[in-house]
C-alpha positions in Angstrom: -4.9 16.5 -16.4 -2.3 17.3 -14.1 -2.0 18.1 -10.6 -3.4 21.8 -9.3 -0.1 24.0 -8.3 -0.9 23.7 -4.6 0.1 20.2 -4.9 2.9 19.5 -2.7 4.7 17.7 -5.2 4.6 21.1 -7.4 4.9 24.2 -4.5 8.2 23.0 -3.2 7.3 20.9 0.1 8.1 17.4 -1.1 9.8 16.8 -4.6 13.0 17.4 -3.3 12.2 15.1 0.1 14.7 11.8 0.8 11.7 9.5 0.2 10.7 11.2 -3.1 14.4 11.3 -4.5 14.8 7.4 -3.5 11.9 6.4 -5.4 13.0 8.5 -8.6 16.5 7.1 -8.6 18.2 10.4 -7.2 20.5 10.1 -3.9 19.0 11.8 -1.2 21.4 12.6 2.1 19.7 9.9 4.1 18.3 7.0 3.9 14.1 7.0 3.7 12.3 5.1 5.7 8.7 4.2 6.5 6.6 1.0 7.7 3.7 -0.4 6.1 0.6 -0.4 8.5 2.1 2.1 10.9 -0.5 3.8 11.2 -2.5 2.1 13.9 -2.0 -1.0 15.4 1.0 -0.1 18.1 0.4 2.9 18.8 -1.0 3.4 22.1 -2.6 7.1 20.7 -4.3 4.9 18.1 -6.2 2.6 20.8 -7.3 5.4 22.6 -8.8 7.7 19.6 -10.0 4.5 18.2 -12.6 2.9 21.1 -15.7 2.4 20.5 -15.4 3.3 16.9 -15.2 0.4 13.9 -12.7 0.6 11.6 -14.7 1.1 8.3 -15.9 3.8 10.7 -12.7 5.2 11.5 -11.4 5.4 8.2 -14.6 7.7 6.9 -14.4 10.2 9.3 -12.2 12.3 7.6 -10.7 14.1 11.2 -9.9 10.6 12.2 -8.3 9.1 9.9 -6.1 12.5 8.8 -4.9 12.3 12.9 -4.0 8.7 12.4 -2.1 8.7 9.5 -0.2 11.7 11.3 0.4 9.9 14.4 3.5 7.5 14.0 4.6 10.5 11.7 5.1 12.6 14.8 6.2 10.0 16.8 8.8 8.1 15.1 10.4 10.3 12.4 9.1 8.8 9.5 10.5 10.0 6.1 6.2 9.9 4.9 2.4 9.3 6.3 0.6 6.4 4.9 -2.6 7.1 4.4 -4.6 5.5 6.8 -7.4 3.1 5.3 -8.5 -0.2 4.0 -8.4 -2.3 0.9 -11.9 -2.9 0.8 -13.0 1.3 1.6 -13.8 1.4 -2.2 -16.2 -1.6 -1.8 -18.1 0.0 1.0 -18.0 3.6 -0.5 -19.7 1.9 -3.5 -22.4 0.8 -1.9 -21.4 -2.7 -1.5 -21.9 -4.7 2.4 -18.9 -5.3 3.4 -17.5 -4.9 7.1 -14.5 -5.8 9.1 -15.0 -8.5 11.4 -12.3 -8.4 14.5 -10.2 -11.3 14.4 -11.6 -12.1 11.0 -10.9 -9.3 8.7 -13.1 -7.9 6.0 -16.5 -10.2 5.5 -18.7 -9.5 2.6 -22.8 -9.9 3.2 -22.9 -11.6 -0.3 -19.7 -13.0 -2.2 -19.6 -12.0 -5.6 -19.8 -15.1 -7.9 -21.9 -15.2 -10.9 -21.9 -12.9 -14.1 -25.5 -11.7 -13.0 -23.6 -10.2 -9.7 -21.1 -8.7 -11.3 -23.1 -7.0 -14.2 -24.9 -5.8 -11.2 -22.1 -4.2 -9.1 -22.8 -0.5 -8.4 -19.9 1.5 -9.8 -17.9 3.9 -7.1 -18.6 7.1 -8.3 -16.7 10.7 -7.7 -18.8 12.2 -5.0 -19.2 9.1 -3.0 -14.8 9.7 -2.5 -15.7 12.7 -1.0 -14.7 11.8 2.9 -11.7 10.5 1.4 -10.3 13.8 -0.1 -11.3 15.7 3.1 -8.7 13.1 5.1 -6.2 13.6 2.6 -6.1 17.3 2.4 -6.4 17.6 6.3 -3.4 15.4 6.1 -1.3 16.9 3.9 -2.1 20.6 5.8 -0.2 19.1 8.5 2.4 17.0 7.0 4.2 20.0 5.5 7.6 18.6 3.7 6.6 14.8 4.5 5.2 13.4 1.7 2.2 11.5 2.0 1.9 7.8 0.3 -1.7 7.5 -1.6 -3.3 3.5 -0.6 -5.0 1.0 -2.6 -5.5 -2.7 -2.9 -4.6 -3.5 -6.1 -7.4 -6.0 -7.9 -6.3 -9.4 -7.7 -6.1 -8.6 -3.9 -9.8 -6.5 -3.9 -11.3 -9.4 -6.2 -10.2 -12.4 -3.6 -12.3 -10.6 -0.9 -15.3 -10.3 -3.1 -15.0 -14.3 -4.5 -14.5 -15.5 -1.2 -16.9 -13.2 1.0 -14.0 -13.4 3.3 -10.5 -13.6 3.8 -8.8 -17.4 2.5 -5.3 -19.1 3.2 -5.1 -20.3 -0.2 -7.5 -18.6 -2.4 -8.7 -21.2 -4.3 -12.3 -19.2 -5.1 -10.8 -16.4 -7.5 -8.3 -18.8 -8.5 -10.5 -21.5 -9.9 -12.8 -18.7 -11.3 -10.3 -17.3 -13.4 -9.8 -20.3 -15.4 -13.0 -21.9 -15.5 -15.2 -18.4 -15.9 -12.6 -15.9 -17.6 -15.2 -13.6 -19.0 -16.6 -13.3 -15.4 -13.4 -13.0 -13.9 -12.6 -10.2 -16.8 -15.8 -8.5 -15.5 -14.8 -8.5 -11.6 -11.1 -7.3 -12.0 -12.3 -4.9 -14.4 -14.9 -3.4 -11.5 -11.9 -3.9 -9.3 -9.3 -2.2 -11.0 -11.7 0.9 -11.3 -12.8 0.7 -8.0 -9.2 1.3 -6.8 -7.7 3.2 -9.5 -10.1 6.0 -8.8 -9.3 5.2 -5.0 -5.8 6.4 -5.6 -6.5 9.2 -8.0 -8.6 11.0 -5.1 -5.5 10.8 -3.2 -3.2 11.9 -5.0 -5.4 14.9 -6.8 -5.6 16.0 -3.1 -2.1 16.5 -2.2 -0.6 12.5 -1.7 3.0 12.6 -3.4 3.5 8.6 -4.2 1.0 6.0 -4.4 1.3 2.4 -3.2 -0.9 -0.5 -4.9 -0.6 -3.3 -2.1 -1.8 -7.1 -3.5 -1.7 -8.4 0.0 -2.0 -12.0 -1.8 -0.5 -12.2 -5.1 2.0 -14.7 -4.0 -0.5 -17.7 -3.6 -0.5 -17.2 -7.8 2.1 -18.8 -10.2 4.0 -16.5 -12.3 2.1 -17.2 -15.6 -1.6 -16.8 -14.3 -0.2 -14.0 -12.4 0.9 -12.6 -16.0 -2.1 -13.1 -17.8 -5.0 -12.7 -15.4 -4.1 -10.1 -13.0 -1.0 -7.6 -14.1 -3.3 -6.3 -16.6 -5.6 -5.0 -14.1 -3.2 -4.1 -12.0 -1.3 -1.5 -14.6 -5.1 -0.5 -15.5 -5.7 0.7 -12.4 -2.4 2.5 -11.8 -3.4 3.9 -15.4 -5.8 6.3 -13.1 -2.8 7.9 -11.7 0.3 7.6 -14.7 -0.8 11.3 -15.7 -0.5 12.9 -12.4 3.4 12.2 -12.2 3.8 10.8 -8.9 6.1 7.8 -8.0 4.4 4.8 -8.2 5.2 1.5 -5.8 3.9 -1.9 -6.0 4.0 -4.4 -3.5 3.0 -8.2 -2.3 3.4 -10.8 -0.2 5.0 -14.4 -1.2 6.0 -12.4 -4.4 9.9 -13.2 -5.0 8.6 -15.2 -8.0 6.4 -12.3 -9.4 8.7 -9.8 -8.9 10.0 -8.7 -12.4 6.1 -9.4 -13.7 5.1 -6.9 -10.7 7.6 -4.4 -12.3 6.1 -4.4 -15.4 3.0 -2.9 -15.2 4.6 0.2 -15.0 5.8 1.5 -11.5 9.1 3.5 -10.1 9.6 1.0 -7.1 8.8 -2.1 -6.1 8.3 -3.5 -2.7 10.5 -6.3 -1.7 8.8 -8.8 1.6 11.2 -10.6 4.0 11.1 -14.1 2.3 13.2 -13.5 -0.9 17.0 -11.7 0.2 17.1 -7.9 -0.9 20.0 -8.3 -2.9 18.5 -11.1 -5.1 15.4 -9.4 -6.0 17.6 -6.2 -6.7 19.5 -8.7 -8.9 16.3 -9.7 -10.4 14.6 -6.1 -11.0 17.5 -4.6 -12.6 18.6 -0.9 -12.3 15.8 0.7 -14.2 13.6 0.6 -10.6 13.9 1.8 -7.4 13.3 -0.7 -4.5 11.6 -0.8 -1.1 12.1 -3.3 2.0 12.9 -5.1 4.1 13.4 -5.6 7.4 11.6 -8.8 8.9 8.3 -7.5 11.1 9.6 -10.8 13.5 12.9 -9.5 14.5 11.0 -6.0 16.0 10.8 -8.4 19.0 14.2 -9.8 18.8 17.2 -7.9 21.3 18.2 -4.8 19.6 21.4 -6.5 18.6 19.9 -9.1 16.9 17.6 -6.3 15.0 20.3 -3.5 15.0 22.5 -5.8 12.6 19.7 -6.9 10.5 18.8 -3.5 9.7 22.6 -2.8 8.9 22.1 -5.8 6.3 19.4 -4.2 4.7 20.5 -1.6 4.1 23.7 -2.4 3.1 22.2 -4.6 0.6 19.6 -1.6 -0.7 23.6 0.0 -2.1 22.9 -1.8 -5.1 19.8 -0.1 -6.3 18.9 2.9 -8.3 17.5 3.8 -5.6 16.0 2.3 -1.5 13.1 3.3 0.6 13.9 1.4 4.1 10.6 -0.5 5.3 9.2 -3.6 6.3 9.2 -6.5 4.3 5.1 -6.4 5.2 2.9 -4.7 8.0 3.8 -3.4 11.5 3.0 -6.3 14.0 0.4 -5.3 16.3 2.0 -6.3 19.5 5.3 -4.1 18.5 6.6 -1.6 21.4 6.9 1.6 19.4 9.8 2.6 21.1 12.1 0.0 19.0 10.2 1.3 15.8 11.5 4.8 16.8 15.0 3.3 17.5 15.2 1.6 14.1 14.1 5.2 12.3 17.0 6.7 14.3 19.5 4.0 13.1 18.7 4.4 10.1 19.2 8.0 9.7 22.4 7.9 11.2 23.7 5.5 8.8 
């Protein structure tokens, strides 16, 4: 199948945009940028539209979370909207209890441990990503020629949740149970990888024009169980998409040992955190993929001189890829004044 002539990736409103020509290896007239979790978070407008209402909550009312995702589009000049929502949506849109627990983060009513449970998990079916396609095309609507980035945990991110019931420092729960019950562990990232694979392809369908896999904790793996139980899943799930033609982007945290595996399941760009240099993991990906990153979330605080040359060394540094999409090396801090996030996008234009 491919994408319906309204898309804006086909009509004219975003093919040719400087975050879509970055990520395909063509050189747009400025550099892109964007921040992971910048919708929300700092934004004063987001506290306000956001009382009283949970955030499992927020993200399922399609006007909501369409106005968020637009928010820090309109106020800082981003080169794209992120599409507001969370890695565990699919979980909850499938029927599984799951919430998000302030201060905790997302806490599962059962954790998902035995083959029984897994045989048992109830799949996420088309209509149920029905409020999800509303946000997306209310979105887009307003977006015009900013493209919007499609969202989903990718498995081996998704599965740690369900093994633990909660989130982990180390993750020792889905990393014991891959080597001591593969066949269950098969079963889960399996569930997992459909779960979020039709995530993104309702996304994209509806009008997003790149989609981002995030596996928020892929770096507490080594390299070899990375490579044999969870990039499989993960290029299985962005196997829901590959047809559609959009860029693809994959990123994690802690993953400057994972990196050329991460590139390998098949993606255009892949997202570099603040704990490995830009131009060494450029050095280590090679010129056949574009890159994204990335600016240290800590130094948003720092003086603007201290930040101001930072950014300058990024982006210096992105020179030596096909291609550079200017972000964070991981999510917005909460407590960032969104005046300096503004600054940076302004900076970075005018370089």
């Amino acid at each position: 199948m491919t994408l319906s002539q309204n898309h804006p990736m086909l009509d004219g409103r975003t093919q040719d945009s400087a975050l879509i020509q970055a990520l395909t290896g063509r050189k747009p007239d400025r550099h892109p940028v964007w921040f992971m979790r910048q919708a929300g978070r700092s934004l004063p407008e987001y506290m306000k539209l956001r009382e009283g209402v949970s955030m499992l909550d927020s993200c399922l009312d399609p006007a909501m979370a369409s106005e968020i995702t637009l928010q820090p589009v309109r106020r800082h000049k981003v080169d794209a909207g992120i599409f507001f929502s969370d890695i565990v949506i699919p979980l909850r849109l499938a029927g599984i209890g799951v919430d998000i627990v302030p201060g905790v983060g997302p806490v599962l009513d059962t954790p998902i441990r035995t083959k029984e449970q897994v045989e048992n998990l109830p799949e996420l079916t088309d209509e149920s990503l029905e409020p999800i396609r509303q946000a997306v095309a209310l979105t887009v609507a307003e977006l015009g020629s900013t493209p919007l980035i499609g969202f989903a945990g990718a498995p081996f991110t998704v599965a740690a949740y369900m093994v633990e019931g909660k989130p982990s420092r180390d993750h020792l729960g889905p990393r014991t149970m891959m080597h001591t019950d593969p066949e269950v562990w098969d079963g889960l990232m399996n569930w997992a990888a459909d779960a979020s694979g039709k995530f993104l392809r309702a996304q994209v369908e509806t009008g997003a024009s790149a989609a981002q896999l995030f596996d928020s904790w892929a770096g507490s793996l080594s390299l070899p169980d990375y490579q044999k139980y969870v990039a499989p899943y993960s290029s299985c799930a962005l196997d829901f998409v590959r047809d559609l033609g959009v860029p693809l982007i994959h990123f994690g945290t802690g993953t400057g040992e994972l990196l050329t595996a991460m590139r390998d399941v098949g993606v255009d760009a892949v997202g570099v955190d603040y704990r490995i240099p830009l131009d060494t993991a450029i050095e280590r990906l090679g010129t056949g993929v574009s890159v994204q990153g990335n600016i240290d979330p800590a130094l948003l605080a720092a003086p603007w001189e201290v930040l101001e040359a930072h950014v300058r060394q990024v982006v210096a540094a992105g020179a030596g890829a096909r291609g550079h999409v200017v972000n964070l090396g991981h999510g917005v801090p909460p407590t960032t004044d969104p005046a300096v996030l503004s600054k940076v996008v302004e900076l970075i234009h005018s370089l």
